[in-house]
C-alpha positions in Angstrom: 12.5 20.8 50.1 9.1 19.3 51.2 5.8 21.0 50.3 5.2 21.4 54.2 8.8 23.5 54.3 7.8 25.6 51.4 4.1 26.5 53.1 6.1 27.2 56.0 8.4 29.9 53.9 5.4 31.3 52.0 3.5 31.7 55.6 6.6 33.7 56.6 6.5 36.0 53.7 3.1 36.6 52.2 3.5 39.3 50.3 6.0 39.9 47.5 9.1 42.2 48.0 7.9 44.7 45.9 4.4 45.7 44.6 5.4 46.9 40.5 3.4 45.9 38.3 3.9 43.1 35.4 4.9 45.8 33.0 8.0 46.7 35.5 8.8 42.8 36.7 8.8 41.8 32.9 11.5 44.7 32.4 13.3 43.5 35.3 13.7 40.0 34.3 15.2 41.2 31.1 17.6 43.3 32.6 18.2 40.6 35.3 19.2 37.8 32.6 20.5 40.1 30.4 23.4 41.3 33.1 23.5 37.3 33.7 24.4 37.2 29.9 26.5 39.6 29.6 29.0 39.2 32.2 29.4 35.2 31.5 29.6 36.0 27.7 31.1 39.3 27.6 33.0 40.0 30.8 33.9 36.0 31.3 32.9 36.3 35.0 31.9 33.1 37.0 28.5 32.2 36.6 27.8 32.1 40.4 29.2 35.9 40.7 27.2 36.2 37.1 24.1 35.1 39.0 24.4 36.9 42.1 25.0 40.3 40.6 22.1 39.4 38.6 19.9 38.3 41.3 20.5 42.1 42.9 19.8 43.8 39.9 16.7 42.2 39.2 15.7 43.1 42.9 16.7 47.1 42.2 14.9 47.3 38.9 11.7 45.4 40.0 12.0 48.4 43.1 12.4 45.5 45.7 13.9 47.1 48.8 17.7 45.6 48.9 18.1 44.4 52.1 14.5 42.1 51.0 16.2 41.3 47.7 19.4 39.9 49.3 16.8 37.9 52.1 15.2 36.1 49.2 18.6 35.3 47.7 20.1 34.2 50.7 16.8 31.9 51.9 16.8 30.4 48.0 20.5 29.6 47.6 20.6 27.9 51.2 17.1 25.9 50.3 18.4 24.9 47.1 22.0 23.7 48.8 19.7 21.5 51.2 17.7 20.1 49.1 20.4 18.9 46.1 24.0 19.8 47.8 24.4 16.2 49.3 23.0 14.4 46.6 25.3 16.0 44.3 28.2 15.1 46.6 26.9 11.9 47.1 27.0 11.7 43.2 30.5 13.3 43.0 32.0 10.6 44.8 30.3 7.6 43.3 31.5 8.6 40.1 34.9 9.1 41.5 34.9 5.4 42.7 33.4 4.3 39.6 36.4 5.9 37.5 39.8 5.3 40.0 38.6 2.2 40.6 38.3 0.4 36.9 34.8 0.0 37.2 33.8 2.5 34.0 36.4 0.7 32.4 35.0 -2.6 33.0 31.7 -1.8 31.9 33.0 -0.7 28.8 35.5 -3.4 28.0 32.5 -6.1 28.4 29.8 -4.3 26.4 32.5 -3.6 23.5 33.6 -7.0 23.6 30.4 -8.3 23.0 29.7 -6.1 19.9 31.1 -5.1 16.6 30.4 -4.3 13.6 26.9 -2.2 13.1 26.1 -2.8 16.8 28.9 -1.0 17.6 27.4 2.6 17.9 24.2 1.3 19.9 26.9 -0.3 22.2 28.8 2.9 22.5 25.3 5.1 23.1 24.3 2.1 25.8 28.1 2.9 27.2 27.6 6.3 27.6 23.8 6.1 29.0 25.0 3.5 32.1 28.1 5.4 32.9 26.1 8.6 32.3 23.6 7.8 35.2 26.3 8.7 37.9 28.6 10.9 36.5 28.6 14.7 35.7 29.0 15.2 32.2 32.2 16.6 31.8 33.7 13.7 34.4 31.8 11.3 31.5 33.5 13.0 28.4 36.9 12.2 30.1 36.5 8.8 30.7 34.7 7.8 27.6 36.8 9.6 24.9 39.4 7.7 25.0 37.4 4.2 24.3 35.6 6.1 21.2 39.3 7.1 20.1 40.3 3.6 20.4 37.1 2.1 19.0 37.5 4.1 15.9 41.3 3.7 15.2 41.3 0.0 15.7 38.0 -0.8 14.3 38.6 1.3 11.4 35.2 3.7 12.4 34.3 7.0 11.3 35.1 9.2 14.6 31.5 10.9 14.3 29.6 7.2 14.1 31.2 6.5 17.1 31.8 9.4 18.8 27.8 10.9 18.4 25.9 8.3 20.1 28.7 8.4 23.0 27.7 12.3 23.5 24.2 11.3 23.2 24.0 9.3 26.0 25.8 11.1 28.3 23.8 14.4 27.3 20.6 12.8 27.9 21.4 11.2 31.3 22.9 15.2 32.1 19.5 17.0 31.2 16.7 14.6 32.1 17.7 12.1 34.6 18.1 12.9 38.3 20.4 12.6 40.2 22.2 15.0 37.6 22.2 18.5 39.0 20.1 20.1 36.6 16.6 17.4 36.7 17.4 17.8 40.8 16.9 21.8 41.1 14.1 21.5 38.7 12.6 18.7 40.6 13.2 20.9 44.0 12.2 24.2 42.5 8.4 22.8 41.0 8.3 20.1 43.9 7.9 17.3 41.6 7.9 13.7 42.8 11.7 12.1 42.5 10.5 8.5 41.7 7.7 9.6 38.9 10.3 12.0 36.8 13.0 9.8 37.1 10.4 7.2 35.7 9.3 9.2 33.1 12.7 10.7 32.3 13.9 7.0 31.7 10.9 6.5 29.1 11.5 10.2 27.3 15.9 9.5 27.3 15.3 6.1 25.7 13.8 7.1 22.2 15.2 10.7 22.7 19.0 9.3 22.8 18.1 6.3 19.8 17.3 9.4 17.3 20.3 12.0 18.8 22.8 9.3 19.0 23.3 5.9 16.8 20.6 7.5 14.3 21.9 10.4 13.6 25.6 9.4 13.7 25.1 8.3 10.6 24.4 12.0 8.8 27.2 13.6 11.0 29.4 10.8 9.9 28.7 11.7 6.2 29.0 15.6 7.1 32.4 15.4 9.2 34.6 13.1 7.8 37.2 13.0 10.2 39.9 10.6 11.4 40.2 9.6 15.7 43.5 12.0 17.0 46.4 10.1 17.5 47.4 13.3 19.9 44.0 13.3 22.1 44.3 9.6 23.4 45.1 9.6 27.2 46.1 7.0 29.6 42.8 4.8 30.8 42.3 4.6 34.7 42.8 0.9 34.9 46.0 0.7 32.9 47.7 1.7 36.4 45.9 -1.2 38.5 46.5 -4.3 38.4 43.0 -5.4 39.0 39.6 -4.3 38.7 36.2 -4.5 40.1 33.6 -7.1 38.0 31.1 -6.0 35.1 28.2 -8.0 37.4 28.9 -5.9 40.9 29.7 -2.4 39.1 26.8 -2.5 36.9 24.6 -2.9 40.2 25.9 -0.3 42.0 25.7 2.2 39.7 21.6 1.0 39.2 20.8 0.8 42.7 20.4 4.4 43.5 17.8 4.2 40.5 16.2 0.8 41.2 15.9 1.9 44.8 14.2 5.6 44.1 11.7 3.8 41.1 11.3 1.3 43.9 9.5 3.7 45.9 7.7 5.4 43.0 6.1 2.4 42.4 5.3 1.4 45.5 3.7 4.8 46.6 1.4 4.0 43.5 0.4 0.8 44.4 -0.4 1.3 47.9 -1.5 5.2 48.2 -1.6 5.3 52.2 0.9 7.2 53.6 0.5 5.2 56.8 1.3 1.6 55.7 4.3 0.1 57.1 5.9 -0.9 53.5 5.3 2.7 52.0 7.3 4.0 55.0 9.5 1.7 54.5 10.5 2.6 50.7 9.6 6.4 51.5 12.9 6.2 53.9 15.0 3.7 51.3 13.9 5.4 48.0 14.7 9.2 49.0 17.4 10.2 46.9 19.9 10.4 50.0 19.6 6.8 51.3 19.8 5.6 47.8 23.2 7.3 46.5 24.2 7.1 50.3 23.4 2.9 49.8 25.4 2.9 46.6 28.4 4.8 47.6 28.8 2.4 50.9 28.2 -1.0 48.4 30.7 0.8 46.0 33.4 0.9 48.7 33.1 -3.4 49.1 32.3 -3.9 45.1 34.6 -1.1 43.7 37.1 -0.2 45.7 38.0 -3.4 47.8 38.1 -5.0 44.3 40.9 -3.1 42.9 42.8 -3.1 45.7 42.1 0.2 47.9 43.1 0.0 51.3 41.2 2.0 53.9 44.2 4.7 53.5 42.5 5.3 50.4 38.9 5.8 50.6 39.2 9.9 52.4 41.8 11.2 49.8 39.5 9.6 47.0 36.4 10.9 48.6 38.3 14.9 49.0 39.3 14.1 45.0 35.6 13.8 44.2 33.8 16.7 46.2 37.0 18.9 44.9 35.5 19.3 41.2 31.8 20.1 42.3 32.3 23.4 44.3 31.9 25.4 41.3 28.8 23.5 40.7 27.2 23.8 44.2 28.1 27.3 43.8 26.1 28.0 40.6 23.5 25.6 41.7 22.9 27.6 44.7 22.8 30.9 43.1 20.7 29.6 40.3 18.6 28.8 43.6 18.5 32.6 45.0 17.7 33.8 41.7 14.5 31.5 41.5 13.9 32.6 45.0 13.9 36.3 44.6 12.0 36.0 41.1 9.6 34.0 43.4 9.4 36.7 45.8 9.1 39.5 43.5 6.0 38.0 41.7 7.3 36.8 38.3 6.2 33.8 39.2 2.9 35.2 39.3 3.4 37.3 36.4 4.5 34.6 34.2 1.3 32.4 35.6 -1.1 35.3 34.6 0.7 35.7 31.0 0.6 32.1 30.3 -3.4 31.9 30.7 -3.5 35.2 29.2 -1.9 34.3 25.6 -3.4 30.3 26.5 0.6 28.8 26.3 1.0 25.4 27.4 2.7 25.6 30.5 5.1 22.9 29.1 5.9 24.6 25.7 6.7 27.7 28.2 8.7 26.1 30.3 10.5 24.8 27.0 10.7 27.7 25.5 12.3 30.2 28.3 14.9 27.1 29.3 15.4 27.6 25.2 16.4 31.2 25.4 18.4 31.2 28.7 20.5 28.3 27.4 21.4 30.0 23.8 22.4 33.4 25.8 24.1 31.7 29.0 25.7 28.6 27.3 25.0 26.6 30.3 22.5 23.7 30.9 22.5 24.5 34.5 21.8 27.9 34.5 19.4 27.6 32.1 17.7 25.0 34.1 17.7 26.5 37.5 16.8 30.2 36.1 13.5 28.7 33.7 12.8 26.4 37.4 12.0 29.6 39.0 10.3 31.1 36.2 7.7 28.7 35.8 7.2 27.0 39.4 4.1 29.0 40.4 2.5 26.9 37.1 2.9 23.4 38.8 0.7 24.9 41.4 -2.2 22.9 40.2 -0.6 20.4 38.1 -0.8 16.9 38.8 2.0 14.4 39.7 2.6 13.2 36.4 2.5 16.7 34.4 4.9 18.2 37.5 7.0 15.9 36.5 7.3 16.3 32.6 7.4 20.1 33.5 11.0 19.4 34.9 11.8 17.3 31.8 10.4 20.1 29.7 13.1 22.3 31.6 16.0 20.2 31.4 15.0 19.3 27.6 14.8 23.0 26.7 18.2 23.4 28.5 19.8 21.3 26.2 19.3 23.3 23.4 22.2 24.3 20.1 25.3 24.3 22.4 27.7 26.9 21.2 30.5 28.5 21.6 29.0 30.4 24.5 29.3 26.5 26.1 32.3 24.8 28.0 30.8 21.3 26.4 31.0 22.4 23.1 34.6 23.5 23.1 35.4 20.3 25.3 34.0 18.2 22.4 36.1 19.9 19.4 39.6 19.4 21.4 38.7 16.1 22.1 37.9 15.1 18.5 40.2 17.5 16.8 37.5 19.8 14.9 36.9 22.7 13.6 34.5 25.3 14.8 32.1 24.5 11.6 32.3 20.7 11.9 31.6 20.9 15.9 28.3 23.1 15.1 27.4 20.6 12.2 27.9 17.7 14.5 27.7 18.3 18.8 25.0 21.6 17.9 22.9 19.1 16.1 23.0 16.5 17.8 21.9 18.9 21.2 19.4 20.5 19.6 17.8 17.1 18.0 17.9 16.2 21.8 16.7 19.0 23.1 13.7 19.1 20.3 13.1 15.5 20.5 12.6 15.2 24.4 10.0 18.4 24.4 8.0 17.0 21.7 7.7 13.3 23.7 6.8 15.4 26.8 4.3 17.0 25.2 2.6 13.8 23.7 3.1 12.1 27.2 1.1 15.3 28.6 -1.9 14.5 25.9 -2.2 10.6 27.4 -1.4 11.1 31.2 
C-alpha cells in the first residue's frame, strides 16, 4: 500500500474508534494478545480465527463501538491481502517450480560437489540461504533435509554440524528477507522502501547466519551427539525425472526477483528524480510484482521446459503451489486487521507517546514486543504482523534507512527461542530424530542466536546510517 493510499484511509477516518485513554488501550492490548495466546496455545484454534476473535476483543475492551471495530478489521485485512497476497502467490509458485522441477536439487548437487570436508557446513548454510530466498520455510525444510541426512550418513558428519547451518539459512532468509511473508507485512505495515530493506536485510543475514549456522554447529555438534535417521530419509524430487534444469539458469532465476528489486533501490539513489525516464523505468521493473512475476515466466522456459513439462503441466503445478499458502494468506490478513484496528484505536499512538516517555529506542521496542509475541504465539508471522502494527505510528518520522531496519528489527525479534508453542520446532525434532531437550539445546539456540544477533547489527547499522 503506497503512502498516497494510506493518507487517503487516514483522511477517511480521522479520529480513532474509540476515545479511552492509554491506561484502558494498554489493558486492551493485553487482553487482545492474551485471548490470541490462549486460544492458539491452549484451545489449538487456527491462528487466523485466533486473530480475529482477538481483533474483536480488543475493539470491546478498548470501548470501540463493534460495528467500527469490525470496519477497521475488514479495511486492514483486505489492505494487507493487496499489498503482499500476490507476491506471496507469486512466491508460492516459484518455489513450486524450483522443487518439481529438479532445480533445488541441482543447486544442491553442484555446490556439494564442489565441497567437502570443513567446507562442507558453509556449503550447506550457502544451500539453504539460495534456496531460502524463494521458498517458505517449511517448503525449504522439506526439500533440504533429505540432502543434510545424506550428507551426514555418507560423509560420516555429525547430524548437528550439518544440519545447523542448513536451518540457519533458511531461518534467516524467513525473518529478514522479503519476499518472505513476514519482512513483506512489516515492510507494508511501516511503509518501508522494498529495495533498501531488502539491501540492508542481505548485509544484516550475511554475518547473522555465519554466527547461527556453520559457527555454532560446532557447539550443538558437541551438545547433541546424534546419528542422521535412517527412517526420516524421503525420496528427492528429481529421482522421478529423467532430466533436470542447469545449475547456471536456476540459480538466475531464483536471483532475479532480487537483482531486479536492488536494481531499482539503487537506481532511485543514484538518480533521486522521480521524473527521469530510467527511474520510471526500474520503479515499474523493480516492484516486487514485476520482479517475481519476471522470474516465475523465465522459470517456466529455464525450469520447467528443462525437465521436461509439457504445457499440460504448468496449471496443475501452479493450483499445487497456491494450495499450501491459504492458511498463510489467511493469517497474514488477519495479522493485517489486527494492526489495523490497533491503528485505529490509538495504540499506535499510545505506544509512540510511551516510547518518548520512558526514551526507548524505537528499534529495541520494536525488538522487544516482536520478542514477547513470538515466545507466547509460537509463530514468526504473527509475531511479525501483530509488533508491525504496534509500532508503525514510530516510522512516522524515521528516515528511509532506519524504516527499514525497523522491519528487520521486527522480523529479527520474531525469530526469537522457538518452542514447543512452534510448528518449526516440532518439524525440526521429527526430521532429525530428537528429543525435546536436544531440539531446545540445538534449533532454540540457534533461533535465538539469530534472533539476538540480527537486532544487535540493526542497532549498530542505526548508529552509522
Amino acid at each position: 500500500m503506497t503512502r498516497l493510499s494510506v493518507e487517503m484511509l487516514a483522511a477517511d477516518a480521522p479520529e480513532p474508534i474509540t476515545s479511552a485513554g492509554h491506561a484502558q488501550l494498554g489493558i486492551a492490548v493485553l487482553v487482545g494478545i492474551a485471548v490470541i495466546v490462549l486460544l492458539i496455545t491452549k484451545f489449538k484454534l487456527h491462528a487466523f480465527l485466533s486473530l480475529t476473535l482477538g481483533t474483536l476483543v480488543l475493539g470491546a475492551v478498548a470501548g470501540a463501538p463493534l460495528d467500527k471495530a469490525i470496519t477497521s478489521f475488514t479495511t486492514g485485512l483486505g489492505t494487507t491481502v493487496a499489498g503482499v497476497g500476490v507476491l506471496i502467490a507469486l512466491g508460492a509458485i516459484l518455489g513450486k517450480m524450483l522443487a518439481d522441477s529438479g532445480g533445488a536439487d541441482q543447486i544442491v548437487d553442484t555446490i556439494l560437489a564442489k565441497a567437502g570436508g570443513r567446507s562442507m557446513p558453509w556449503a550447506m548454510v550457502l544451500i539453504a540461504s539460495v534456496i531460502g530466498l524463494p521458498l517458505f520455510f517449511e517448503v525449504g525444510v522439506v526439500l533440504l533435509i533429505p540432502v543434510v541426512l545424506m550428507v551426514a550418513k555418507r560423509g560420516n558428519y555429525s547430524l548437528m554440524r550439518i544440519g545447523i547451518p542448513a536451518l540457519a539459512g533458511l531461518s534467516v532468509m524467513h525473518g529478514l528477507v522479503p519476499p518472505h511473508p513476514g519482512p513483506l507485512v512489516a515492510i507494508d505495515a511501516v511503509q518501508a522502501n522494498l529495495g533498501v530493506t531488502l539491501a540492508l536485510g542481505v548485509l544484516v543475514a550475511i554475518p547473522t547466519v555465519i554466527v547461527a549456522g556453520p559457527l555454532f554447529s560446532k557447539v550443538a555438534a558437541r551438545w547433541v551427539d546424534v546419528p542422521a535417521p535412517d527412517r526420516m530419509i524421503p525420496q528427492r524430487a528429481s529421482e522421478e525425472l529423467d532430466k533436470r534444469p542447469a545449475f547456471g539458469p536456476t540459480l538466475a532465476t531464483i536471483l532475479l526477483p532480487v537483482v531486479l528489486m536492488l536494481s531499482k533501490a539503487l537506481v532511485d539513489i543514484v538518480i533521486d528524480d522521480p521524473e527521469h525516464t530510467a527511474q520510471r523505468v526500474f520503479d515499474v521493473v523493480g516492484s516486487p510484482l514485476i520482479a517475481l512475476l519476471a522470474s516465475v515466466l523465465v522459470g517456466i522456459f529455464t525450469l520447467l521446459r528443462p525437465a521436461g513439462f509439457g504445457k499440460d503441466r504448468l496449471t496443475p503445478l501452479v493450483e499445487k503451489g497456491l494450495a499450501p499458502i491459504a492458511g498463510i494468506l489467511l493469517i497474514v490478513g488477519a495479522g493485517g486487521g489486527f494492526k489495523q484496528t490497533l491503528i485505529d484505536s490509538g495504540v499506535g499512538q499510545m505506544v509512540l507517546d510511551i516510547s518518548e516517555d520512558w526514551s526507548i529506542p524505537a528499534l529495541l521496542l520494536a525488538w522487544l514486543i516482536a520478542v514477547a509475541i513470538r515466545l507466547a504465539t509460537g509463530s514468526a508471522t504473527v509475531a511479525t504482523v501483530s509488533a508491525a502494527g504496534l509500532v508503525a505510528p514510530l516510522a512516522a518520522d524515521m528516515s528511509t534507512a532506519h524504516t527499514a531496519l525497523l522491519v528487520l528489527a521486527i522480523g529479527a525479534g520474531s525469530l526469537f527461542f522457538s518452542h514447543v508453542n512452534d510448528a518449526g520446532f516440532w518439524l525440526v525434532k521429527e526430521y532429525f530424530g530428537l528429543s525435546v531437550g536436544q531440539t531446545v539445546k540445538t534449533w532454540s539456540i540457534m533461533e535465538t542466536i539469530i534472533s539476538v544477533v540480527a537486532g544487535g547489527l540493526v542497532l549498530l547499522l542505526s548508529l552509522v546510517l
